[in-house]
N, C-alpha and C positions, 0 to 999 in steps of 0.2 A: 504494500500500500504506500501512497504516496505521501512526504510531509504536509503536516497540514498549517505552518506556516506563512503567512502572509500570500497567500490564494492569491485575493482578488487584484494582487499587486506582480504574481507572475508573470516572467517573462519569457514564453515560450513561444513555435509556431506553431504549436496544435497540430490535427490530423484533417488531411482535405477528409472531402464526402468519401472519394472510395473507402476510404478505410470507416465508414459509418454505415453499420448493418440495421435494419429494422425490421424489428418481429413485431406480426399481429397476430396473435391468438383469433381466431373466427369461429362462431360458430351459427350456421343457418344465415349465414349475413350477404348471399346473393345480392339483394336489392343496394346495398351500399360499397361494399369492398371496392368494387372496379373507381366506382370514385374517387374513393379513398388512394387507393393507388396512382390512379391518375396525377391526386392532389400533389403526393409525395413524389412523382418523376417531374413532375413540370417544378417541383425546387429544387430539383436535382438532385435527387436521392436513387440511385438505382440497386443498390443490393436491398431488395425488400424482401422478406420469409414470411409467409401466410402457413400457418398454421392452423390446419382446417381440423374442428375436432370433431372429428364423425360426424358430419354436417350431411342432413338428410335432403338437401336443396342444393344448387347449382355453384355454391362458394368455390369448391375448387376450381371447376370450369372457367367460371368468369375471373379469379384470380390469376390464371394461368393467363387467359384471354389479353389482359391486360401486363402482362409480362412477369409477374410475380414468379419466386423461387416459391415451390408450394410443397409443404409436408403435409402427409395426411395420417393422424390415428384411426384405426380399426375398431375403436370405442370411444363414448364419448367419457372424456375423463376429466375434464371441467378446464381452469383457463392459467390456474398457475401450472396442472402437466406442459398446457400448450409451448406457455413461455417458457419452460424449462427444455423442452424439446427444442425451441426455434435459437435459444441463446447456445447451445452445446451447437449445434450447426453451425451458429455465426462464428463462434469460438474456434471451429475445426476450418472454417474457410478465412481465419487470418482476422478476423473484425478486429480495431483496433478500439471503438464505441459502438457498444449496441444500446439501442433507441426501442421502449416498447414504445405500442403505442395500438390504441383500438380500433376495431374493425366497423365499429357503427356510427363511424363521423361525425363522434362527438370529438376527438382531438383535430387540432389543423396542424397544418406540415410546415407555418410560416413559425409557428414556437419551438420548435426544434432547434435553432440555432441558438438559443438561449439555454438551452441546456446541456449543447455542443462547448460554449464557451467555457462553463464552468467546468467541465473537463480539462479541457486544455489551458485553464487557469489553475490545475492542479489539484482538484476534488476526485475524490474518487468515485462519488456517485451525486446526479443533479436528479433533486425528487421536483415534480410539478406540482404548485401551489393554486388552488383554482381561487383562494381567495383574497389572492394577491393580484389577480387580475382585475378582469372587469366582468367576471360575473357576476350578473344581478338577477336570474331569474333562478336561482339554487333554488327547491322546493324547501319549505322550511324544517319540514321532520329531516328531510335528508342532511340538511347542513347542522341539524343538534346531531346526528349519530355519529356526523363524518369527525364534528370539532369533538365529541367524546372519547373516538377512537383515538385523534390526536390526544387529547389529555394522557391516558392511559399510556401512552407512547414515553410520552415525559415522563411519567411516577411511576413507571416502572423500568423504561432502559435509561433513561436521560436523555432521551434523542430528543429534540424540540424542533419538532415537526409542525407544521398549522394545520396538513392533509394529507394523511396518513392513508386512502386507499386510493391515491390516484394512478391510473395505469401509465399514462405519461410521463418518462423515468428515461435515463441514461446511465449508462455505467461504465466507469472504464475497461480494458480488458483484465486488468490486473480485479478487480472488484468482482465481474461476474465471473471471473474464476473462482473468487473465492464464496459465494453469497450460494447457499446450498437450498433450492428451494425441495422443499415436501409434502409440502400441503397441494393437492391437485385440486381445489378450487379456489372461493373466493377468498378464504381464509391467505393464500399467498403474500396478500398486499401486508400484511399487518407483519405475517413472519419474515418479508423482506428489511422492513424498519425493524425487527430484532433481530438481524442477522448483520443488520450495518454497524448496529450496538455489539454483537459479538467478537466481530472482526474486528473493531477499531477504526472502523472506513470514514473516512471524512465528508462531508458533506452539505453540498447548498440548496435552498430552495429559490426555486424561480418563479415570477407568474406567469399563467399560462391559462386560457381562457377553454371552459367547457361547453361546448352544443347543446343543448338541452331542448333541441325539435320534441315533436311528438312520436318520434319515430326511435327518437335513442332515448326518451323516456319509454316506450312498451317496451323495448329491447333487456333497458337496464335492469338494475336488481330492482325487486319491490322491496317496498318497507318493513316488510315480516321478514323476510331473507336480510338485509341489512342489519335488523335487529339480532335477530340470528348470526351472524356473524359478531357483534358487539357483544353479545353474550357469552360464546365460544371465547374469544380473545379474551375476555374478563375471566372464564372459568380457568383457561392454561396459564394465563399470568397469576391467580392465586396458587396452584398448583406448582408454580417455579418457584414460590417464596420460602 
């Protein structure tokens, strides 16, 4: 891991795009992918990995369609397998930063470069802040669950996170070698931030603005699942102590 000494005052030249991989976990995300992809070549992003998780609809087809590196699971095993799948690829094909990022066009491909930077200003991993941005249409149970997870994050690793499940995340390659994900679903996000705490990994948040159409609200989690997850992470965190 890298010092974590006067960052934002590093003097380095960073890694162009090539060496910037992006994995999407997808699943059943036909109707948006190809966009999504789109979005991310016209800023110039070309190593993209779609990770299609036993998608019962046309995601692999049309991610291929649109030029995508595309893996596919043989079950569906939820979205932190996906990205553990898609980062061991980008890992074996040389990525020098991998980039999650979702498949339902709630992230945009123009904030990437902000969390490009804090890399190459020497962090080892840039988490996205959506409430550091300019979102203003959060639904309001979502944003108590999301800032309680952040709490939780604090009082129990010290990590002082503001948003603690966002899938919009960078990692150096030195970090997602070491950041050992386990949990195959949504639980990932939460054991990623105590995994940055294990490791000693350095790290910035950015702002970074979230979609929130009508279309990547049906998609996203619902509130009984969200809850459910806050619950989970509060039951394994008492169980650590």
């Amino acid at each position: 891991m890298r010092d974590s000494n006067n960052k934002d005052n590093a003097n380095n030249n960073g890694l162009s795009k090539e060496k910037v991989w992006i994995v999407i976990p997808a699943y059943n995300e036909e109707k948006r992918i190809g966009k999504v992809i789109k979005d991310l070549h016209n800023h110039g992003y070309s190593n993209i990995i779609v990770v299609d998780d036993c998608s019962n609809d046309n995601t692999m087809k049309v991610a291929k369609q649109y030029g995508a590196i595309v893996l596919k699971h043989i079950i569906n095993r939820g979205q932190g397998a996906a990205l553990k799948t898609g980062i061991k690829y980008a890992l074996k094909k040389g990525a020098g930063i991998i980039v999650t990022f979702d498949a339902d066009g709630q992230h945009i491909a123009k904030d990437i470069p902000k969390l490009i930077n804090a890399i190459n200003q020497g962090y080892d991993v840039a988490l996205g802040n959506r409430f550091m941005g300019n979102n203003t249409n959060i639904p309001k149970i979502k944003k108590l669950i999301l800032k309680g997870g952040a709490l939780l994050m604090r009082i129990f690793y010290g990590v002082n996170v503001g948003d603690s499940h966002n899938g919009l995340r960078a990692f150096s390659r030195e970090a997602a070698m070491s950041i050992n994900i386990t949990q195959d679903r949504m639980e990932h996000a939460s054991e990623i931030i105590e995994e940055i705490a294990r490791n000693k990994l350095s790290y910035k948040e950015v702002p970074v603005t979230i979609i929130y159409d009508d279309y990547a609200i049906k998609k996203g989690q619902s509130i009984f699942n969200s809850i459910n997850i806050l619950m989970k992470m509060i039951s394994k965190l008492i169980k650590s102590v």
